[in-house]
Backbone as JSON Lines, residues from 0, in Angstrom:
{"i":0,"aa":"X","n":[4.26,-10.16,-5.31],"ca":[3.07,-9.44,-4.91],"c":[3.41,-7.95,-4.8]}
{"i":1,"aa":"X","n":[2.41,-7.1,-4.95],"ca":[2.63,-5.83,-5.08],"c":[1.93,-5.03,-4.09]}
{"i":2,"aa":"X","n":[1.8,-4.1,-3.52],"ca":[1.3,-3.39,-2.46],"c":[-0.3,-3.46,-2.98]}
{"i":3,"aa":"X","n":[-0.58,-2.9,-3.78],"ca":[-2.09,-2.96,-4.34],"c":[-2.7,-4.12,-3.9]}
{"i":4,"aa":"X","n":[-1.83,-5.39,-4.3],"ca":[-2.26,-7.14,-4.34],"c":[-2.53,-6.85,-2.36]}
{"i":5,"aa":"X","n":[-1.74,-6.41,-1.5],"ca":[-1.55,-6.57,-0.35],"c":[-2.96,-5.84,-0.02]}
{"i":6,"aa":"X","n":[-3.02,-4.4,-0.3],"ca":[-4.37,-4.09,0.23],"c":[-5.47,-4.52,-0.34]}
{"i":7,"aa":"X","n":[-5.39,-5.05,-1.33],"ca":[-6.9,-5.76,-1.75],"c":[-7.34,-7.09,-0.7]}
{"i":8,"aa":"X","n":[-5.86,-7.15,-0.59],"ca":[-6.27,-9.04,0.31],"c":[-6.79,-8.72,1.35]}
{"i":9,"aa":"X","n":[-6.04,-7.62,2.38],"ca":[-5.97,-7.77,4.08],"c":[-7.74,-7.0,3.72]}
{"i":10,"aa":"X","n":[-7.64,-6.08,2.51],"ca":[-9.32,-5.28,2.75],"c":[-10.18,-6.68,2.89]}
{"i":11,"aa":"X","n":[-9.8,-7.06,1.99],"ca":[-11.0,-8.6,1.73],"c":[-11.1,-9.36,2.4]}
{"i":12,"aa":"X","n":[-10.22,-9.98,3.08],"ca":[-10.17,-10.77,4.56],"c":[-10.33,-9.71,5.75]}
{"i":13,"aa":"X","n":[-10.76,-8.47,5.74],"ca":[-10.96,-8.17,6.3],"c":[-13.13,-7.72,6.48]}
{"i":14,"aa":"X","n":[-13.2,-8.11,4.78],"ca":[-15.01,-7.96,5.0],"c":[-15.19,-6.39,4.05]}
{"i":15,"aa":"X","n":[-13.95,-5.86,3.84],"ca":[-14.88,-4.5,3.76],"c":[-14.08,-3.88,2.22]}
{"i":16,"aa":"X","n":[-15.32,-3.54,1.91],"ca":[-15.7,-3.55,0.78],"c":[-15.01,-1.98,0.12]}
{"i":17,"aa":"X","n":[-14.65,-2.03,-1.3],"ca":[-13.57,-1.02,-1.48],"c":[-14.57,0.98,-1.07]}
{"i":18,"aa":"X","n":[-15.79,0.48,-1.22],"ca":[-16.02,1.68,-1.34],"c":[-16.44,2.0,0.64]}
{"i":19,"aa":"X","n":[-16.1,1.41,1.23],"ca":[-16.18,1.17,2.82],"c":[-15.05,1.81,3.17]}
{"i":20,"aa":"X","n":[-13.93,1.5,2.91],"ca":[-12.42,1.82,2.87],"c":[-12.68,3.46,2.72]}
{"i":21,"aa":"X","n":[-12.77,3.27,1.05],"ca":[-12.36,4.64,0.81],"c":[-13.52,6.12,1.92]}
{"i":22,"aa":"X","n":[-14.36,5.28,2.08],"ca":[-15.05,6.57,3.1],"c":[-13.75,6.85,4.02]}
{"i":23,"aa":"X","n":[-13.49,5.61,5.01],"ca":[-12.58,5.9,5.38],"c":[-11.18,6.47,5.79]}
{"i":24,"aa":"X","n":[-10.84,6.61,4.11],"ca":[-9.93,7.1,3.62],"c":[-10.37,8.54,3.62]}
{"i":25,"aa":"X","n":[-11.09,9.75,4.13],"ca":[-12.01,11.05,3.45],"c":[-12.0,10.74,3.04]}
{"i":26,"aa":"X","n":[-12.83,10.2,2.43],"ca":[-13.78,10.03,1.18],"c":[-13.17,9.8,0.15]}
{"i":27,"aa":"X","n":[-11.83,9.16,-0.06],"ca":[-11.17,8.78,-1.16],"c":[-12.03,8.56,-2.56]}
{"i":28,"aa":"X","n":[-11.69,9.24,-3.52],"ca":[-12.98,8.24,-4.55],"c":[-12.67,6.75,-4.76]}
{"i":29,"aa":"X","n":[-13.6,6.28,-5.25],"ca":[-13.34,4.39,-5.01],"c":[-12.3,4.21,-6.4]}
{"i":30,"aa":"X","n":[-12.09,5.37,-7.2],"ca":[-11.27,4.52,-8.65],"c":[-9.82,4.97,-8.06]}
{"i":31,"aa":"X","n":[-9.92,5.73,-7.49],"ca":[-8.42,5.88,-6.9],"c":[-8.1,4.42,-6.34]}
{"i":32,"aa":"X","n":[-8.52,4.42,-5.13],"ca":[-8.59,3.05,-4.51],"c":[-8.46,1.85,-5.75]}
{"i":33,"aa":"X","n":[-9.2,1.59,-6.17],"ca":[-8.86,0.82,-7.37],"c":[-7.83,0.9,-8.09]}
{"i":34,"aa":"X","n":[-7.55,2.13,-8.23],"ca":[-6.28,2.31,-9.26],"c":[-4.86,1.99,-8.23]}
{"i":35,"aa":"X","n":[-5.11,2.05,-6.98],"ca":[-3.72,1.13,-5.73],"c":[-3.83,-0.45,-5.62]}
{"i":36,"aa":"X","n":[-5.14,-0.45,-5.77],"ca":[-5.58,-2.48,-6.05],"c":[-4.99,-2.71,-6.61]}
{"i":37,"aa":"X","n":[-5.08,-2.5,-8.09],"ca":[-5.01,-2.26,-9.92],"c":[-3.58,-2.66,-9.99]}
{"i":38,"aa":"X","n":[-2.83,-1.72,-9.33],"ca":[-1.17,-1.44,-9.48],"c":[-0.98,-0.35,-10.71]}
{"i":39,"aa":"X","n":[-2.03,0.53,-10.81],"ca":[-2.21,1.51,-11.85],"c":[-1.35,2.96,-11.27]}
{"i":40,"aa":"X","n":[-1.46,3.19,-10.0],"ca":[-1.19,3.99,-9.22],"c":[-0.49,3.22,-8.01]}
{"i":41,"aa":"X","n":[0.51,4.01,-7.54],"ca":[1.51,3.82,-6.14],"c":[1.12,4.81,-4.83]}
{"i":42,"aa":"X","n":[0.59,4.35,-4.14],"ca":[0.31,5.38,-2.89],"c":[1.88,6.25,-2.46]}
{"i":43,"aa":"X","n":[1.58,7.52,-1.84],"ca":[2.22,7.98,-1.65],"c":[2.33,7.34,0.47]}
{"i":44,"aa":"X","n":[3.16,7.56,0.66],"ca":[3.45,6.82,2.46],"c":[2.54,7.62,2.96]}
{"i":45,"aa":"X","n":[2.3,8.75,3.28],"ca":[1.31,9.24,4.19],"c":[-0.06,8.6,3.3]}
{"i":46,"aa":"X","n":[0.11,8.08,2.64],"ca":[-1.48,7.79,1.79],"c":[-1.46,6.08,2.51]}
{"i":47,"aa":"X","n":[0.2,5.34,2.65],"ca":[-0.04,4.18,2.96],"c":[-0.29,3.89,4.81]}
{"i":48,"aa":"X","n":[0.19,4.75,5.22],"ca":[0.2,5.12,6.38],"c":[-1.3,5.24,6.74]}
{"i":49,"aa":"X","n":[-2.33,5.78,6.09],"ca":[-3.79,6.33,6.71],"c":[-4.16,4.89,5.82]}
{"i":50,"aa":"X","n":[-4.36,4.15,5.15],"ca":[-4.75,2.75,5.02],"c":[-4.31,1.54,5.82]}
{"i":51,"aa":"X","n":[-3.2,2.12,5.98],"ca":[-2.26,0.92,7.08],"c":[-3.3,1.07,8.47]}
{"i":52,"aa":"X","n":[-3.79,2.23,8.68],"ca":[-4.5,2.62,10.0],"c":[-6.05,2.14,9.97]}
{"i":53,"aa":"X","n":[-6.88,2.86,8.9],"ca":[-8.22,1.94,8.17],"c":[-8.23,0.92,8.62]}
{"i":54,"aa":"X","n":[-7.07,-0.2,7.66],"ca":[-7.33,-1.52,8.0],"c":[-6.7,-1.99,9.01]}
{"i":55,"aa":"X","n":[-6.39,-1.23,10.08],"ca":[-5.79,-1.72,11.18],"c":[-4.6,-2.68,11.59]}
{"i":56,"aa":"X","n":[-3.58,-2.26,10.48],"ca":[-3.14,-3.24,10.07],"c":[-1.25,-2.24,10.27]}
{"i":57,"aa":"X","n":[0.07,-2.98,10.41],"ca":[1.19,-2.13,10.4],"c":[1.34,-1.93,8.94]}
{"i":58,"aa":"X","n":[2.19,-1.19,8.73],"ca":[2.53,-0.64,7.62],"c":[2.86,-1.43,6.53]}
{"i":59,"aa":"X","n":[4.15,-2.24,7.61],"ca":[5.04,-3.27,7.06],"c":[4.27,-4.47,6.25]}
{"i":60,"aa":"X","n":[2.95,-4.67,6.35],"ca":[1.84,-5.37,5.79],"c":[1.56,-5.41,4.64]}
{"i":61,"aa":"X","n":[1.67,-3.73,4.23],"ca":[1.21,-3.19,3.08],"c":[2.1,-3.3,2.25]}
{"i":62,"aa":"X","n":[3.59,-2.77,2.74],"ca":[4.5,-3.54,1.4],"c":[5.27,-4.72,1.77]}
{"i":63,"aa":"X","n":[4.96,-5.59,2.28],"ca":[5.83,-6.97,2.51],"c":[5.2,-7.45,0.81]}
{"i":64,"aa":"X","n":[6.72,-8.52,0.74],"ca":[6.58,-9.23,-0.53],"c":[6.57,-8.64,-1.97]}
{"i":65,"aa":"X","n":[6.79,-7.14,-1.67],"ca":[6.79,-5.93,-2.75],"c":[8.05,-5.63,-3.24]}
{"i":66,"aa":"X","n":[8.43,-4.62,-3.87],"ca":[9.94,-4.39,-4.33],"c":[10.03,-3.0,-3.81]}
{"i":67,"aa":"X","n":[9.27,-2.88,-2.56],"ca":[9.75,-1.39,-1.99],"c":[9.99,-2.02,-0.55]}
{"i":68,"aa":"X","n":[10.93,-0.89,-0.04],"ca":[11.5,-0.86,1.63],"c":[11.24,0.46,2.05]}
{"i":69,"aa":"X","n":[11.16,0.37,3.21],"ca":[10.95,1.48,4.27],"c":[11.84,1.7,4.99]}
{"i":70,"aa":"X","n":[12.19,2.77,5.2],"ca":[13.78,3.39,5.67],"c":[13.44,4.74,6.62]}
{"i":71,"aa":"X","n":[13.9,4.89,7.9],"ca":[14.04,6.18,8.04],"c":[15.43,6.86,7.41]}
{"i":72,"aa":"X","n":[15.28,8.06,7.0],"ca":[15.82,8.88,5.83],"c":[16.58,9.97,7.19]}
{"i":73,"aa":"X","n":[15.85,9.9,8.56],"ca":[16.64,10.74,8.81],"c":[15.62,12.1,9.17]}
{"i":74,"aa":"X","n":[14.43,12.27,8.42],"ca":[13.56,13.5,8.08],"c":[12.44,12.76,8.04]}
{"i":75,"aa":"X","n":[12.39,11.31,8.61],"ca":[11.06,10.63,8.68],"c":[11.4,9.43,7.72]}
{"i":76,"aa":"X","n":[10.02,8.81,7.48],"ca":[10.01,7.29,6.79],"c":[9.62,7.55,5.63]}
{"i":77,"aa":"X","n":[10.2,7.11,4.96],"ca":[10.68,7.22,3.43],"c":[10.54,6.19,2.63]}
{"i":78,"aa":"X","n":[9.38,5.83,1.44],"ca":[9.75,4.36,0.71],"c":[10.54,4.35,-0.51]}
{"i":79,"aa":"X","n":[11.16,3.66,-0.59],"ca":[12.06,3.38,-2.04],"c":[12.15,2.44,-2.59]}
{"i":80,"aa":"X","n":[12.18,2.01,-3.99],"ca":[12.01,0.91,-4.28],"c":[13.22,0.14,-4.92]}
{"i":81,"aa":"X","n":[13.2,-1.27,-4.15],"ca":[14.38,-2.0,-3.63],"c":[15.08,-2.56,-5.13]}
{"i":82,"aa":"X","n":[16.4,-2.26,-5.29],"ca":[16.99,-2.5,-6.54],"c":[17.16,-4.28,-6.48]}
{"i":83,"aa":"X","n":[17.11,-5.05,-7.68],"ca":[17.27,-6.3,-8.06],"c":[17.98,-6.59,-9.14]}
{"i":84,"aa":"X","n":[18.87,-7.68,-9.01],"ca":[19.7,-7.5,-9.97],"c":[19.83,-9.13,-10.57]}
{"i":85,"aa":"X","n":[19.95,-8.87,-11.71],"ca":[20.12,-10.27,-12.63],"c":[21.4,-10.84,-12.82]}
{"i":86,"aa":"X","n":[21.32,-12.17,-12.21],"ca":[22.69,-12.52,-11.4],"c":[23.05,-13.49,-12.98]}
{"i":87,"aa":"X","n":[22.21,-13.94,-14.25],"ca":[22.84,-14.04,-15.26],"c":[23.55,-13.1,-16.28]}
{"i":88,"aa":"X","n":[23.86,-12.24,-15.85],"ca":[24.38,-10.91,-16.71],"c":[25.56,-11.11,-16.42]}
């Protein structure tokens, strides 16, 4: 699952509808939003951070089950995306 897959679900079990959100978001336009559903586009953390808040939801929500981690860096929280490796090689 991918972060997009994550906020489409918790939005949808949550009732509210993408263009509901994005008001929320200032006024995000709704294809943006779509394009983080989509997996077309990757939110930036302060972008996942003010959706994590929207849907009332922790952060850790938004990318569980994803191939990114959250780290403090030291200079704040930082996402990176988690290396995997092919153990037939």
């Amino acid at each position: 699952m991918n972060i997009g897959d994550n906020i489409q679900k918790i939005r949808k079990n949550k009732g509210i509808q993408q263009k509901q959100l994005a008001e929320l978001l200032d006024n995000m336009p709704v294809s943006t939003l779509a394009n983080y559903e989509n997996n077309h586009r990757e939110p930036s953390i302060e972008m996942l951070n003010k959706i994590a808040q929207a849907l009332e939801v922790n952060i850790l929500n938004l990318i569980e089950d994803s191939d990114l981690v959250l780290f403090d860096s030291g200079n704040g929280l930082e996402i990176e995306r988690r290396l995997t490796f092919n153990e037939d090689l």
